[in-house]
C-alpha positions in Angstrom: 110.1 97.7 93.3 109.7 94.8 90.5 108.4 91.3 92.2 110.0 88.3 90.6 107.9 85.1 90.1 110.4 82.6 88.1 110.3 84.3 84.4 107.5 86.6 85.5 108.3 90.5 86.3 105.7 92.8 88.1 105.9 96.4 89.2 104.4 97.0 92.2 102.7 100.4 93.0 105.6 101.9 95.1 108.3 104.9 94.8 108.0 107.2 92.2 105.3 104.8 90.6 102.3 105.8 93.2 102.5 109.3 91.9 101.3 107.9 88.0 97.6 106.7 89.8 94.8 108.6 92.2 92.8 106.7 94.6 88.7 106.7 94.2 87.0 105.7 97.2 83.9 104.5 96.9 80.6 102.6 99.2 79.6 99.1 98.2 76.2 99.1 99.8 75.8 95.2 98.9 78.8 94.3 100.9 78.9 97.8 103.3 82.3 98.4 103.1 84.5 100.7 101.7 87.1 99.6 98.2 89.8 102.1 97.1 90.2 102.1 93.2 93.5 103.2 91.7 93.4 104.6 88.7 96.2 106.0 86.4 96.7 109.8 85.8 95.7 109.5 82.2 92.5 108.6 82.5 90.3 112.2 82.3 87.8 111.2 84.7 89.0 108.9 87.0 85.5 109.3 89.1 83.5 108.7 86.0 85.5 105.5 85.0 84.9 103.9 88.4 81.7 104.8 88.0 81.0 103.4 84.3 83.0 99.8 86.2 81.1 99.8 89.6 77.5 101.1 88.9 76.3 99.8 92.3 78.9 101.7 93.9 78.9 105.4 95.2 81.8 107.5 95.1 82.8 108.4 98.6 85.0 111.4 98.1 85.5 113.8 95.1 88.2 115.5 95.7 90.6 116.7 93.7 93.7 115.0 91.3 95.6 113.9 94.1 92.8 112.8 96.8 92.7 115.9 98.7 89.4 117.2 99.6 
């Protein structure tokens, strides 16, 4: 799905596009909450780059590729 705004085009994370990413969940213990991260399939360690972003954040789940645990 591409969102329009006037000469603006944006693909949105839908269809075949949600396959490309892997969610991240991790605890912000500042705000005590939980924040899903999606990060794209290339990236090696997608747990590590959250990580290396959010240093105040622990990573909830470490499961595998595709979120499974």
């Amino acid at each position: 799905m591409i969102l329009k705004t006037g000469s603006k085009e944006i693909n949105l994370m839908t269809g075949d596009n949600v396959t490309d990413y892997v969610c991240v969940c991790t605890w912000d213990p500042i705000f005590e909450c939980v924040r899903y991260h999606y990060v794209h399939n290339s990236v090696k360690d997608p747990n590590g780059y959250v990580k290396s972003l959010n240093p105040n954040e622990l990573i909830f789940n470490s499961g595998d590729r595709n979120g499974r645990v």
